[in-house]
N, C-alpha and C positions, 0 to 999 in steps of 0.2 A: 602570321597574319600578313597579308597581302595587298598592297593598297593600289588597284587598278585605275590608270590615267584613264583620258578620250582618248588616244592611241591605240586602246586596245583596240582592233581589226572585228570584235563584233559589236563595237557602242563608237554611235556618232551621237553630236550635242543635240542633232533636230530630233532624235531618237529618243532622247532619255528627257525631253520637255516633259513634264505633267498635263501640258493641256495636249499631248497626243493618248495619255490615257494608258493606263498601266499596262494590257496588252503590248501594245508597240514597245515598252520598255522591257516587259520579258523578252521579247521575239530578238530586243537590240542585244542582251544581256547573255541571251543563253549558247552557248558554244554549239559545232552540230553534235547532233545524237542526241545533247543534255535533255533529262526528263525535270521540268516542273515538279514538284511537290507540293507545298505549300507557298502560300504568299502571304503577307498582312503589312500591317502598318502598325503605330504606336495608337493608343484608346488617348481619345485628347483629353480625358478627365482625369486619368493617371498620370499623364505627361504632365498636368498643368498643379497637380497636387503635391509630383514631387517637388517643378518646379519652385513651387511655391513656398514649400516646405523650407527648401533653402535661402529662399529670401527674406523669409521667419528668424532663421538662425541667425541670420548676416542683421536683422533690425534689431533682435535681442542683443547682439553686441554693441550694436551701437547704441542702443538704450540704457545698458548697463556702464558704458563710458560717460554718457552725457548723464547718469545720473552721482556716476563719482564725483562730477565738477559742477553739481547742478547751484552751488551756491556761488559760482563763479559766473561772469558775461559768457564766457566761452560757452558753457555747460548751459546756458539757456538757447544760447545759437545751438547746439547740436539738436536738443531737444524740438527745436524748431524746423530743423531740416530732416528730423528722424520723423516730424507729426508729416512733414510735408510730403516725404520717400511714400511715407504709408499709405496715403489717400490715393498717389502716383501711379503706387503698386499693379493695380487692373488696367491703368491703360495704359501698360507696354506690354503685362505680362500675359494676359487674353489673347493679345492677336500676334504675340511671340509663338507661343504655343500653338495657337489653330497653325498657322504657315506650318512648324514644324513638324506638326503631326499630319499635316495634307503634304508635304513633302518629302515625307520620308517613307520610304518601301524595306522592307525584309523579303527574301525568298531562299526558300530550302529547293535543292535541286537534287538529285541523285549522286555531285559529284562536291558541292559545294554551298556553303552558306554567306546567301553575299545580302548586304546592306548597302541600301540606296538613298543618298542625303543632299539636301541641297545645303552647304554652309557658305560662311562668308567666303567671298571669291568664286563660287563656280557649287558647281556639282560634284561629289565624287561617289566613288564607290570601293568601299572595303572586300574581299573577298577571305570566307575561312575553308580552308580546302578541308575534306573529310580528312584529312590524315590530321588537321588540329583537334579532331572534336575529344581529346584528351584532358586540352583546356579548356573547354565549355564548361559551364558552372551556371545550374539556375539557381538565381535570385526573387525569393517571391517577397510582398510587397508585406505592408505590418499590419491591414485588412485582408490580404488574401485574393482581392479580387482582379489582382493585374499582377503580374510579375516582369524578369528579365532574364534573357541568357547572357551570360558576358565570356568573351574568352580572356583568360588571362595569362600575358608571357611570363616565363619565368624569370622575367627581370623588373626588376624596383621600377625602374623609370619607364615602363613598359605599362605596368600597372598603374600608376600614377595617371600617364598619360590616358589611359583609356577611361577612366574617371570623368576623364574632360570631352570626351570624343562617344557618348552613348549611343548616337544615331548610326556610328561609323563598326567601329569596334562591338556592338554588342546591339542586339535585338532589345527595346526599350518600352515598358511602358505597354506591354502586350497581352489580352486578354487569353487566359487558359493557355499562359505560359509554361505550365509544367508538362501539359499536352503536348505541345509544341517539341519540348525537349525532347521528352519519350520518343515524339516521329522523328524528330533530327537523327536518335540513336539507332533505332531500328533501319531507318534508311543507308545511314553509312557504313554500318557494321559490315555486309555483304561485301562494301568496297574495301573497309580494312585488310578484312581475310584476304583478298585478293593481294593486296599490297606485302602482305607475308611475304611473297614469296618474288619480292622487286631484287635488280640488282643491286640497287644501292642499301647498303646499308643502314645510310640514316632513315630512308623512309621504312624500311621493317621497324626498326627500331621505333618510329616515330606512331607508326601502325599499331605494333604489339602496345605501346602507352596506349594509345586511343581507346584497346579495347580491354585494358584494365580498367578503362573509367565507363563506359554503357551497361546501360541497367533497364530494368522491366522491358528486354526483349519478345514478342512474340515468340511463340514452338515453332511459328514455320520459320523462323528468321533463325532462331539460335542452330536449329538442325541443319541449316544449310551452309552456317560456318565453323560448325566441330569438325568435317573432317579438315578443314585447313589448317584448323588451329592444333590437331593432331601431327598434321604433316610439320608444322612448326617448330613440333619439342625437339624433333630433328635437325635445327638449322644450326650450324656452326658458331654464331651467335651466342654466347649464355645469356645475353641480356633481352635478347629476344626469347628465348626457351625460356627466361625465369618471369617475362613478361605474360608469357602466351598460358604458362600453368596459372599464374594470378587468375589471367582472364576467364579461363577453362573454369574454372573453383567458381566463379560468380556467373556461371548460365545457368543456375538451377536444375532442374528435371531431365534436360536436354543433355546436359556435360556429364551423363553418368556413361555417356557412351566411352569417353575419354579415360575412365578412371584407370582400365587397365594400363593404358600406357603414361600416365600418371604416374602407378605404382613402378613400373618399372624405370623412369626414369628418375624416382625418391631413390632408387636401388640402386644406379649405376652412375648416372652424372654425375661426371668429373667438378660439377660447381657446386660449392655450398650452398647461393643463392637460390639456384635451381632446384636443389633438395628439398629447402626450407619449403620452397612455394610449393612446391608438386604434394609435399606431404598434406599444406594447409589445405591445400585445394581436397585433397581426397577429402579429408573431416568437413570440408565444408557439402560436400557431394552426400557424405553417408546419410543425411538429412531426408534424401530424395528416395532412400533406397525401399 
């Protein structure tokens, strides 16, 4: 995860104001070439339910404190300042929420998913390049009607922090969020496969993860990265070969093109991990047949 300054060369601060109007902010945001996708924001009734949610949990403690001591002076002062917090409650946390939710942008692009926040001290802006969408992870809500994507690093204080940082790190609070997901996957996938075949090592590697984790693909999207992820089982790599058979086993209908070199590489690859997965993948294929 990426967290891009004003410095970046295509966002200036008069660019990315709200009252220029979210236009102007794609146009500051998007690199040349980059294609738009999607855009949204957070549903201010989701934002302000989770919000709220949590300031429920934070007055049930302090209610259950002031009512351990409630025979005591102290435990009637808590009591007092927990009646006080409560009634407080809506007028901070209503027009905390509306700003949050009129200031904060999401957009999916063809190359990246960036989130756009105004927090204390300035503006910023998070970007998750396609080669994270490994760690994306939807989140949906315990009604259903809004959910969230989050990416998550693979370190403690990583995830933690992103906890605290929803507007930044993670699409929040968004209506027909598992939609959303689905197009992030389909959209990146094409770029994955491409990345197969980088010279750096960690982005194949980082590539083949990405596309062990995308799901409900369209036909036309899964057909046009079988044969890369073919070319793949090839790479010198085993942890990309053992990545790309994962991947191949979970495109359904479309990965039975794969299967024969599949089988042949259960047969001859020199890794065990590579065997394992090339064989799952076939049984998972025989499904389609």
């Amino acid at each position: 995860m990426q967290a891009v300054t004003l410095t970046n060369p295509y966002v200036s601060p008069a660019d990315l104001s709200p009252a220029a109007g979210q236009a102007s902010m794609v146009e500051a945001i998007l690199e040349p070439g980059e294609r738009l996708v999607w855009s949204g924001r957070p549903r201010l009734r989701a934002f302000l339910a989770s919000t709220s949610g949590g300031c429920l949990v934070g007055m049930a403690i302090w209610a259950a404190i002031a009512l351990s001591n409630s025979s005591s002076q102290s435990g009637g002062t808590l009591v007092l300042i927990g009646l006080a917090s409560w009634l407080c409650l809506p007028a901070w946390v209503l027009p905390w929420a509306w700003w949050v939710s009129r200031h904060t942008h999401y957009f999916i692009t063809d190359r990246r998913a960036i989130g756009f926040a105004f927090r204390w001290g300035g503006y910023r802006i998070v970007v998750n390049a396609a080669e994270d969408i490994g760690f994306a992870r939807y989140v949906g809500s315990f009604f259903g009607w809004w959910g969230a994507i989050s990416w998550s690093e693979p370190t403690a204080w990583a995830q933690v922090h992103s906890m605290f940082s929803k507007a930044h790190g993670s699409f929040f609070a968004i209506p027909h969020a598992r939609t959303v997901f689905r197009l992030m996957h389909a959209t990146f996938a094409s770029r994955l496969a491409e990345r197969l075949s980088d010279s750096d090592p960690e982005v194949r590697r980082k590539a083949a993860f990405g596309l062990t984790r995308v799901e409900s693909l369209p036909d036309a999207v899964t057909g046009d990265i079988v044969p890369s992820l073919i070319a793949a089982l090839e790479c010198d790599d085993s942890v990309v070969r053992a990545r790309v058979a994962t991947a191949l086993g979970r495109l359904g209908n479309a990965g039975r093109e794969a299967v024969p070199a599949l089988k042949r590489v259960a047969l001859t690859d020199e890794s065990q991990r590579v065997v394992i997965n090339a064989r799952k993948a076939i049984e998972r294929l025989r499904a389609y047949e």
